[in-house]
C-alpha positions as CSV (number, residue, x, y, z in Angstrom):
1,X,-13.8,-30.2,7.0
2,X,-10.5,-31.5,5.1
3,X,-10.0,-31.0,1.3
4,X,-9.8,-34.6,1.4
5,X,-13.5,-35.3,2.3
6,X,-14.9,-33.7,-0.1
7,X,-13.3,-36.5,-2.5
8,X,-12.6,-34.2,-5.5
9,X,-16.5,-33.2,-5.8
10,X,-18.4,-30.0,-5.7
11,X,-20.9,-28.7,-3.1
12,X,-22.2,-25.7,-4.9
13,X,-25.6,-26.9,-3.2
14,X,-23.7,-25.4,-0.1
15,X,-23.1,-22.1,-1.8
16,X,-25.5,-19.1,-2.1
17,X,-27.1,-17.9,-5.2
18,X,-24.2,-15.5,-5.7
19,X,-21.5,-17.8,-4.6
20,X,-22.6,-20.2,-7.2
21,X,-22.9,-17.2,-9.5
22,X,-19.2,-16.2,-8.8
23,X,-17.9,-19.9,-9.2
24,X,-19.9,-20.4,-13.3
25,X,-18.8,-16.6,-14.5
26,X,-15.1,-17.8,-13.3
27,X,-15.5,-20.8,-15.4
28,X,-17.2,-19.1,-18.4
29,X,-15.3,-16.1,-18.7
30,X,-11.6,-18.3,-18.2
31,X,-10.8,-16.3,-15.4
32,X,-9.1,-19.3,-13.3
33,X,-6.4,-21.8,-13.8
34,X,-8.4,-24.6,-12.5
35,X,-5.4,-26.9,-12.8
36,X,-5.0,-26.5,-9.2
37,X,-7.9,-26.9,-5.8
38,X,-8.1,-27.5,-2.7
39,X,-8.7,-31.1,-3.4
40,X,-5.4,-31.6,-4.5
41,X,-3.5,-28.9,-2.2
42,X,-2.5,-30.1,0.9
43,X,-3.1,-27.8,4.2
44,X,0.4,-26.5,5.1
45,X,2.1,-26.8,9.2
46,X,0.9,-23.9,11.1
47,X,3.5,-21.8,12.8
48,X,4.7,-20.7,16.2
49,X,3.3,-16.9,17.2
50,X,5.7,-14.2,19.3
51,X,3.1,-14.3,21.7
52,X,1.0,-17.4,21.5
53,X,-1.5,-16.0,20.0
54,X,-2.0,-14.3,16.0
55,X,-4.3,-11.4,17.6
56,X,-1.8,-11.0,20.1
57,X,1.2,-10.4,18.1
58,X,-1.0,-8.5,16.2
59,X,-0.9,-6.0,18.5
60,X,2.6,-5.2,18.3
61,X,0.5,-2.8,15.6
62,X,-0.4,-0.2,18.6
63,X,3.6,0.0,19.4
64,X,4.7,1.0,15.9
65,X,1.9,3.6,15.5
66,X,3.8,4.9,18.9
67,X,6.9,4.3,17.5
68,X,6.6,6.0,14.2
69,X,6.0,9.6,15.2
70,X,9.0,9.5,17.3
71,X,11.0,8.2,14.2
72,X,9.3,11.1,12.1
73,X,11.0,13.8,14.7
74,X,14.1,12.3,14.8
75,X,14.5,12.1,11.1
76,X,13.0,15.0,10.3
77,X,15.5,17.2,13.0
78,X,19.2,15.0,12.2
79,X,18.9,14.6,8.7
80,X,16.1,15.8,6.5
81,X,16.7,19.7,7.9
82,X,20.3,19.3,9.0
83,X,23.8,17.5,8.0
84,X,27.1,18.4,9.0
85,X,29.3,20.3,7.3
86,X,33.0,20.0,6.7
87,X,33.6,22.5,9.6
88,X,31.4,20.1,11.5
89,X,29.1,22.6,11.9
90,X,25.3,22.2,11.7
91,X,23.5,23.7,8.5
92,X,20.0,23.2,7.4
93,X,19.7,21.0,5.1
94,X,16.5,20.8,3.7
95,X,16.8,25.0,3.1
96,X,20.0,24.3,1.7
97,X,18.8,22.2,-0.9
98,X,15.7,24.5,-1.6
99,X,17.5,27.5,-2.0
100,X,20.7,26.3,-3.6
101,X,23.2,27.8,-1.2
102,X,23.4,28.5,2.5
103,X,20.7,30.2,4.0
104,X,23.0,33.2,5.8
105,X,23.3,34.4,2.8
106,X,20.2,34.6,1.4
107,X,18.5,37.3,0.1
108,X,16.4,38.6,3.8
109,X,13.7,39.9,1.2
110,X,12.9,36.2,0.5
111,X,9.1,35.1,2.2
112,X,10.5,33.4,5.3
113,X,6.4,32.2,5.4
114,X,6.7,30.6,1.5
115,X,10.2,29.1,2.4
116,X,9.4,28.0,5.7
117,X,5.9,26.6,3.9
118,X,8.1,24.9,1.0
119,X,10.3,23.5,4.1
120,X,7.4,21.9,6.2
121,X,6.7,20.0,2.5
122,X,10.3,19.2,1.8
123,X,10.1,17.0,5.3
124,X,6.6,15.8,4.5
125,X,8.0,14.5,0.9
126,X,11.5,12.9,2.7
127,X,9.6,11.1,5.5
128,X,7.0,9.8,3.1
129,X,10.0,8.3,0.8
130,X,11.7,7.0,3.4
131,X,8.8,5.0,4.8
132,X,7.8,3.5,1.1
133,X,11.1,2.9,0.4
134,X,11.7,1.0,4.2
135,X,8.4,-1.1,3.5
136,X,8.9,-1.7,-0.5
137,X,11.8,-3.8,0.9
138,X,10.1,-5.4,3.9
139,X,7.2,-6.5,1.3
140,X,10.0,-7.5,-1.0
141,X,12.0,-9.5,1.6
142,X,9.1,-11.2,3.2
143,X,7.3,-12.2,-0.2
144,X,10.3,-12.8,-2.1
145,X,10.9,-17.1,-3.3
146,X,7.0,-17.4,-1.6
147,X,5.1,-19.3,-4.1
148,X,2.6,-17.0,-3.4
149,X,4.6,-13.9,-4.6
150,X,3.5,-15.1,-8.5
151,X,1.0,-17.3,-8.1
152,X,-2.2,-15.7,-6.6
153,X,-4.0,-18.9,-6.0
154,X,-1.4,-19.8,-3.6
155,X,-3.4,-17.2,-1.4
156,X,-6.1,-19.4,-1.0
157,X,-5.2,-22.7,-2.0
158,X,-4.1,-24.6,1.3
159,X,-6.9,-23.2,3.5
160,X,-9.4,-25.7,4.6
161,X,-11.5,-23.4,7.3
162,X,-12.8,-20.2,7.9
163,X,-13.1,-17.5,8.9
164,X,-10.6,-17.2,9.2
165,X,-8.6,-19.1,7.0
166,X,-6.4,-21.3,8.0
167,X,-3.0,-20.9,6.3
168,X,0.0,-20.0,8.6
169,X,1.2,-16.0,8.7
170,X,5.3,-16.2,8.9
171,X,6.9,-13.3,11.5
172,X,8.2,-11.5,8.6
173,X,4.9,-11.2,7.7
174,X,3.5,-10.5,11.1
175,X,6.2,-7.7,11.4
176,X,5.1,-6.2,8.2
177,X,1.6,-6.3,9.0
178,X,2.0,-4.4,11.9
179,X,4.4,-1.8,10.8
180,X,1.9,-1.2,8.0
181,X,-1.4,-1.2,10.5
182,X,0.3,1.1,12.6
183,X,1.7,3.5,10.3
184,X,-1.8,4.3,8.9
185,X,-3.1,4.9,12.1
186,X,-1.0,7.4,13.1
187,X,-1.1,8.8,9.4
188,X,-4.8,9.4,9.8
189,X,-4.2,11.5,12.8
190,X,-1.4,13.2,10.9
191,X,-3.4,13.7,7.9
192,X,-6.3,15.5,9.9
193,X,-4.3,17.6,11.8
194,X,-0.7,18.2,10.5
195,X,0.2,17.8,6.9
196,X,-1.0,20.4,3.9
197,X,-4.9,20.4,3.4
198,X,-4.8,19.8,-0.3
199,X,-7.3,18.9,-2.8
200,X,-7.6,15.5,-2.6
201,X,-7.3,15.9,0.9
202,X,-11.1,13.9,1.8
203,X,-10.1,11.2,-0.7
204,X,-6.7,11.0,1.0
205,X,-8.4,10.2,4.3
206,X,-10.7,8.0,2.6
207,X,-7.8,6.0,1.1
208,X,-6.4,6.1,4.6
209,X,-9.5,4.8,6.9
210,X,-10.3,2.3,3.8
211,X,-6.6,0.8,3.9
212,X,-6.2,0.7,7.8
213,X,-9.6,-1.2,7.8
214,X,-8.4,-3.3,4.8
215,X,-5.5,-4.7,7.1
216,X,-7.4,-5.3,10.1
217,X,-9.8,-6.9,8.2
218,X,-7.7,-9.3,5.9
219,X,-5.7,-10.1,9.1
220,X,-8.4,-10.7,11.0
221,X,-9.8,-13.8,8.5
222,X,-6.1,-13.9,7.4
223,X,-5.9,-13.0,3.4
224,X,-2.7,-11.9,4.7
225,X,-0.7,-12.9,1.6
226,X,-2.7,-10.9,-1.2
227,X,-2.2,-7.8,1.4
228,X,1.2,-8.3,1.3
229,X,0.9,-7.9,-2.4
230,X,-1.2,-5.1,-2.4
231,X,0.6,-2.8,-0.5
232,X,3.9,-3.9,-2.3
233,X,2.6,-2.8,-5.7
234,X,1.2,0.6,-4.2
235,X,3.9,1.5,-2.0
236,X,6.6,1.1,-5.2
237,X,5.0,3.8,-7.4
238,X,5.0,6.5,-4.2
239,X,8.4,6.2,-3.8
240,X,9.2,8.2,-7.2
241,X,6.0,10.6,-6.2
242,X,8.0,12.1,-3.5
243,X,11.7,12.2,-5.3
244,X,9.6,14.0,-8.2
245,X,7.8,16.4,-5.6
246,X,11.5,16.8,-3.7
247,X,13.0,17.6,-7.2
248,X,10.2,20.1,-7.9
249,X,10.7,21.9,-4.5
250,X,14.5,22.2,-4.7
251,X,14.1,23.7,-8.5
252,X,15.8,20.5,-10.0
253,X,13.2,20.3,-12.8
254,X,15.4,17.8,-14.8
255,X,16.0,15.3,-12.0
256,X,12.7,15.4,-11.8
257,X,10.8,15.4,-15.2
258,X,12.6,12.3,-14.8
259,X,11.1,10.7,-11.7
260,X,8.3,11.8,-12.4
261,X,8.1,10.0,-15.6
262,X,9.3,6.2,-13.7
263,X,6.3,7.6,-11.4
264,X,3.5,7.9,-13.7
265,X,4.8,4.4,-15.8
266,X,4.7,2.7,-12.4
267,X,1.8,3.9,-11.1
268,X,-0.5,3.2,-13.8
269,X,1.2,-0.5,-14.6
270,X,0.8,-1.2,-10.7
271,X,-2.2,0.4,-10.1
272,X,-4.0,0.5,-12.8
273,X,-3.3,-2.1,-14.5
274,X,-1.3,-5.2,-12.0
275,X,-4.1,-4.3,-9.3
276,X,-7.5,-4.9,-11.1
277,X,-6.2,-7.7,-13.2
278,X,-4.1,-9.6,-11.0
279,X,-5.4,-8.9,-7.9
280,X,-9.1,-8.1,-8.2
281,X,-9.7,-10.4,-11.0
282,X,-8.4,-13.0,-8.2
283,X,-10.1,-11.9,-5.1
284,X,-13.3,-11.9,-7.1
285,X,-13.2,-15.6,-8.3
286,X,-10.4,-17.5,-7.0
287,X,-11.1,-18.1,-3.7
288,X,-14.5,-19.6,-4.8
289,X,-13.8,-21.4,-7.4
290,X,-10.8,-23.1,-5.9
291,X,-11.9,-23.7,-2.4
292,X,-15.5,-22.0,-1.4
293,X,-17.2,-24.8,-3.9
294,X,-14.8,-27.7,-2.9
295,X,-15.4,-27.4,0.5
296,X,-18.8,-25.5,0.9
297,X,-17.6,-22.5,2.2
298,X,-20.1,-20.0,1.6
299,X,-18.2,-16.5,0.5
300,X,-21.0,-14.4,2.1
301,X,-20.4,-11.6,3.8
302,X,-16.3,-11.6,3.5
303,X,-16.3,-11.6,0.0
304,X,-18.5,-8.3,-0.6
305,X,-16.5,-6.6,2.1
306,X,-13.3,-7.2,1.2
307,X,-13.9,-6.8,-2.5
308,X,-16.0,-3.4,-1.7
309,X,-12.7,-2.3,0.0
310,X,-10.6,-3.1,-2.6
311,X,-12.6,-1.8,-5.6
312,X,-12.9,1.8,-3.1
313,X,-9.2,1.7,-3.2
314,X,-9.3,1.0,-7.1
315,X,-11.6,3.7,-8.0
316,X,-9.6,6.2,-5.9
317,X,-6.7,5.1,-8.5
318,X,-9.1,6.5,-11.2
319,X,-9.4,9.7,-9.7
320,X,-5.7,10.3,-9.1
321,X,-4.8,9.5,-12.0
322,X,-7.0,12.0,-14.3
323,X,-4.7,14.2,-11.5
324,X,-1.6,12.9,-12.8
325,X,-2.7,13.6,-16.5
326,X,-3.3,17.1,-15.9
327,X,-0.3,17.3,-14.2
328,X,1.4,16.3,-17.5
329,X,-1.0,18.8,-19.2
330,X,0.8,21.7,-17.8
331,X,4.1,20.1,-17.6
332,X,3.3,20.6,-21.9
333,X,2.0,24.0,-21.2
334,X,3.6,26.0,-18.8
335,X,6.6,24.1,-19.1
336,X,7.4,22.9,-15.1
337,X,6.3,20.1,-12.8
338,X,3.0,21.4,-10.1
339,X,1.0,19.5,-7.6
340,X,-2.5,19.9,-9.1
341,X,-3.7,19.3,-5.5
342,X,-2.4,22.4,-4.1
343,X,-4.4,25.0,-3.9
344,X,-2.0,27.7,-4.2
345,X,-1.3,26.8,-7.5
């Protein structure tokens, strides 16, 4: 069905009791600008795919989640342990920067365990930064001058069918997709079995498993462009988590009082604040209020599933960030920057 046969009229009559629910509480509460619908939204050209097919290229995701542990070593062994030093000599730099000097003449009754511990962490922290940092621009570069990039009822507006919905996925953000799909899976593997088992460690894998499914699932019926947004404005905030936690394991307290403070503003106006209102509040009621009652789409069962994943991730916002405020509690009263979630501390 076109957004031109339904001749600028509703077909609520085609909707379920809580689609048509959705679509009055939108209206009554003002919670969508109206002054665009699908009747007066043309569909846009679709596009041509890498390999013919958007499930095919799609699984370019199974080559990055290859790709990126091979990354990980090489980074991790030529430049977040060692640089090269005037001589041209190779020194460690990740011990370097955690003890201060070079580690041949450190003190041998240092814990070669705690320092060796504090180095694993030092890599976990640099390959984590590197990776928000390297998609923060992707999201940026793919997004950026899109219509869609401000205006969220460009995410929906524009589709005439589904599932899945019909609006055309550019390669940038094909590429993106993938790089992000396949560098959660292979974080869930490195999650269970290699990185620190900290406190949060069963609502990290939960946050893990809930965001790998949430990009399979919007590509799938192709909400492609509000997951380009939400990982954007979570991946911008992590970025100054790990310079903070880098800071705090090299004993450069000031640097990183600092980050952590452009952490905790970003995270809570990203998260906590851009992510329900801007995003939620549109996933909720946009998509049926502008299209679903144009065209008669009924929202059943994608909209409970995709919102349930959402509001999962939203919740596990909460919870970190009473973490973050009692890391600012004993930043007042013991005076230094610790990881709550460790239990060593």
């Amino acid at each position: 069905m076109s957004a031109a046969e339904t001749h600028g009229s509703l077909q609520l009559d085609k909707l379920s009791q809580l689609g048509q629910w959705i679509y009055k509480c939108g209206l009554k509460f003002n919670l969508v600008n109206t002054t665009l619908t699908a009747v007066n939204v043309q569909p846009e050209p679709d596009v041509a795919y890498l390999l013919g097919d958007r499930y095919l290229d799609f699984s370019l995701c199974i080559v990055f989640a290859l790709l990126f542990p091979v990354i990980r070593s090489v980074l991790t062994r030529f430049v977040f342990e060692v640089s090269s030093s005037s001589a041209g000599a190779c020194l460690p730099l990740g011990r370097r920067a955690l003890s201060g000097r070079d580690p041949k003449k450190t003190d041998v009754a240092v814990d070669e365990k705690e320092r060796a511990n504090k180095l694993r962490k030092w890599n976990e922290s640099c390959w984590k930064m590197t990776v928000y940092i390297a998609f923060t621009v992707l999201a940026t570069a793919v997004s950026w001058g899109e219509v869609w990039f401000t205006d969220s009822r460009y995410w929906w507006l524009g589709c005439t069918r589904f599932p899945p919905c019909n609006l055309p996925v550019s390669r940038g953000v094909l590429l993106f997709y993938c790089a992000e799909a396949g560098f959660y899976l292979q974080a869930i593997h490195f999650l269970a079995v290699h990185e620190e088992r900290r406190k949060d460690w069963h609502e990290s894998m939960i946050h893990h498993v809930v965001t790998s499914g949430l990009l399979f699932y919007s590509y799938a019926v192709n909400f492609t462009r509000v997951g380009v947004v939400v990982i954007l404005i979570h991946d911008v905030s992590d970025i100054f988590l790990e310079l903070a936690k880098l800071c705090r394991y090299a004993d450069r307290g000031d640097i990183g009082v600092l980050a952590f403070i452009v952490f905790f503003v970003s995270w809570v106006v990203c998260r906590v604040i851009i992510f329900p209102v801007f995003v939620i509040r549109s996933t909720l009621f946009e998509p049926v209020v502008l299209v679903a009652a144009y065209l008669g789409i009924e929202p059943r069962p994608h909209w409970e599933i995709f919102n349930g994943l959402l509001l999962i991730l939203f919740v596990l916002h909460l919870y970190w960030t009473v973490l973050i405020f009692q890391v600012i509690m004993r930043q007042f009263t013991h005076g230094r920057l610790t990881d709550v979630r460790e239990a060593g501390e």
